[in-house]
Each structure stands twice: as structure tokens, then as C-alpha cells.
C-alpha positions as CSV (number, residue, x, y, z in Angstrom):
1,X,30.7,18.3,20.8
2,X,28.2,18.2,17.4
3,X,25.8,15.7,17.1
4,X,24.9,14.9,13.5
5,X,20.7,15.5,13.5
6,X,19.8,15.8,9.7
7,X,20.8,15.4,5.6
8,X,18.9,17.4,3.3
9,X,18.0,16.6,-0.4
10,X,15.3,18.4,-2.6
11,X,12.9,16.2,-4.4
12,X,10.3,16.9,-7.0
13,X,7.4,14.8,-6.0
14,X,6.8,14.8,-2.6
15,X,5.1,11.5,-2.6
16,X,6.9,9.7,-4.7
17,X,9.7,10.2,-2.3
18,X,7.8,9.4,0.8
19,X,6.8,6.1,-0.7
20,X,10.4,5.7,-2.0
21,X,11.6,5.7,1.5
22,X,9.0,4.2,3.5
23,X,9.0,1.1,1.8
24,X,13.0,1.1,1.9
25,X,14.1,2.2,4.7
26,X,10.9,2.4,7.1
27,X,11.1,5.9,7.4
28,X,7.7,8.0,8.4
29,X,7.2,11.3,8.3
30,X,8.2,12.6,11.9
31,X,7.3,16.3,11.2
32,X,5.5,18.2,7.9
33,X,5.9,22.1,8.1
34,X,4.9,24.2,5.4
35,X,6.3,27.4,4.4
36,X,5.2,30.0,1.5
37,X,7.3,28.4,-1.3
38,X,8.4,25.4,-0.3
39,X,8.2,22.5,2.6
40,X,10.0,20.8,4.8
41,X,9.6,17.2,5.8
42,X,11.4,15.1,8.2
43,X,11.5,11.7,7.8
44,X,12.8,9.0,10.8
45,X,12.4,5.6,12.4
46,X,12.8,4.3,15.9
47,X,16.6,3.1,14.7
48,X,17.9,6.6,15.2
49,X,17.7,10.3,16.0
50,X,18.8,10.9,12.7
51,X,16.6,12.4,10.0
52,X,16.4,13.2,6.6
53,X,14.7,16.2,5.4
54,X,13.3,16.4,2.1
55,X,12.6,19.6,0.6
56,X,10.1,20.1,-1.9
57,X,9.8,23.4,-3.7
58,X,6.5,24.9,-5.3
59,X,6.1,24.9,-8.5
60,X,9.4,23.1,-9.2
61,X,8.8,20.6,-12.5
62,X,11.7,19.7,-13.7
63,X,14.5,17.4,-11.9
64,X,17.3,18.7,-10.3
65,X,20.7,18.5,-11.4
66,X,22.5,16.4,-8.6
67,X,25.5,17.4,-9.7
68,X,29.2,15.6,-9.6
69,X,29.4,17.3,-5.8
70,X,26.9,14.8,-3.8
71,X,28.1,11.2,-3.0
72,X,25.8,9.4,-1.0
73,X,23.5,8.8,1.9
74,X,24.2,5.7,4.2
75,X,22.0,3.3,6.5
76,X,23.2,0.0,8.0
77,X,21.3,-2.9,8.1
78,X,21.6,-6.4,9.6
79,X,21.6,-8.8,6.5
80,X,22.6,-6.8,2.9
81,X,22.0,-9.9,1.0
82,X,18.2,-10.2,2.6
83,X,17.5,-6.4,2.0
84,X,18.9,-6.2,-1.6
85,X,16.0,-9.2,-2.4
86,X,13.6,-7.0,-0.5
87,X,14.3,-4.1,-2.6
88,X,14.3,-6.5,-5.9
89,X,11.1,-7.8,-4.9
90,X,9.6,-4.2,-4.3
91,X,10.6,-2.7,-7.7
92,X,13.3,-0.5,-6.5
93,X,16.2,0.3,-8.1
94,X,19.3,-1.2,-6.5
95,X,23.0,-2.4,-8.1
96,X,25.0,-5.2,-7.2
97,X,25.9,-6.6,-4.2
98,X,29.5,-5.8,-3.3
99,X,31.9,-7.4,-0.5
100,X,34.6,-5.1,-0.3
101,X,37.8,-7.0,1.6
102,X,40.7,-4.7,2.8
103,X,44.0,-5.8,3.7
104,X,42.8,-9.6,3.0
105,X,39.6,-9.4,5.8
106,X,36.3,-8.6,4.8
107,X,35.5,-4.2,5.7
108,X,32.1,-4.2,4.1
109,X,29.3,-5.8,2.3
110,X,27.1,-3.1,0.7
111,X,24.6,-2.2,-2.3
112,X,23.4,0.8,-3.6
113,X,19.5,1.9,-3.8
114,X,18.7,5.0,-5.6
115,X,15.7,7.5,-5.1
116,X,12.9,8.7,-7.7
117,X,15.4,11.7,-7.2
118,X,18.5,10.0,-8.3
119,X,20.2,10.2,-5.2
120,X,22.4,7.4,-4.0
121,X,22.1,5.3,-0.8
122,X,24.7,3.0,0.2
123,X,23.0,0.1,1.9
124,X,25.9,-1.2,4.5
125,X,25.4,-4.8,6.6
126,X,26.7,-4.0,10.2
127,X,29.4,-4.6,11.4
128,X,33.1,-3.6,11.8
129,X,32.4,0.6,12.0
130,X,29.3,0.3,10.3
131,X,27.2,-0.1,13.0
């Protein structure tokens, strides 16, 4: 059976990004490995084994085109209400608060934050099959 270990998204400032998701998500660099040309960098937190790789190209300087292909990156959290202040508060760039019922019973309460990148992450509370 797979196991799920990484996502990969290329970023233009690597530490913008770091800061990005350290302060939103508690990730910390986990490993830093250079190459000629580029770098990899993967970023975790004692939640899961999960990681996301940023990529960061040299000599890139202008923004990439995401695109109408990428959707979205998703963490869960325990209170989505508490961590959408907590991303207000720091400056980050969130939307509204959404609680999305299904068949008359609540399936998720969620908001989205997005990178320096651009890039969309769904912030999910727990519960149901967001665990």
C-alpha cells in the first residue's frame, strides 16, 4: 500500500515562504538540501509524517503562474474559528469562515489561507473525515 509522504510547490522567495508557514502552520524546516540550480526544502511538525517541499529555483524573479490545474493544500486543526483570528491577528491572508452542512448535518467548517506564492490552503476544524 502507498503512503502519502510529500506535496511540492515552487516558491520565489525562500524566506518569505518559510515565515509564511511557520507562523501558520508550525512547520520547520526538517531538511535543507541544495542542488546546482535549485533547492529543496522540507518543511514538517511533530503532527505528522507528512511534508511539504518547497522548491526554490535560482535565479527565478518573477512569480509563477499557478495555473487553473492546482486546487489546494489541506491541514486540520482543532478550532477553525480560533485559528482564522490567529491568522487575522498575524497579517495573513485568509477568507471567510465557512460551515458547509450536507444532507442537513454539519460535514465541515473550514477557511482558506493563502501563501506569498498564491497557493491555497484549506484550513479544516476536525472532525467527521477530517481528522
Amino acid at each position: 500500500m502507498a503512503k502519502l509522504i510529500h506535496s511540492m510547490i515552487r516558491v520565489l522567495d525562500e524566506q518569505r515562504s518559510l515565515d509564511f508557514y511557520q507562523k501558520a502552520f508550525g512547520l520547520a524546516v526538517a531538511e535543507r538540501v541544495p542542488f546546482d540550480g535549485f533547492t529543496l526544502i522540507y518543511l514538517a511538525n511533530p503532527e505528522t509524517d507528512f511534508e511539504l517541499e518547497l522548491t526554490v529555483n535560482a535565479g527565478r524573479d518573477t512569480p509563477y503562474d499557478l495555473g487553473d490545474g492546482y486546487g489546494h493544500l489541506a491541514v486540520s486543526v482543532e478550532d477553525a474559528a480560533a485559528e482564522h483570528r490567529r491568522f487575522t491577528d498575524l497579517g495573513l491572508t485568509v477568507g471567510k469562515l465557512v460551515e458547509m452542512p450536507h444532507d442537513g448535518k454539519p460535514f465541515a467548517r473550514f477557511f482558506f489561507a493563502t501563501d506569498p506564492d498564491g497557493y491555497k490552503i484549506e484550513v479544516l476544524e476536525r472532525g467527521g473525515r477530517f481528522k
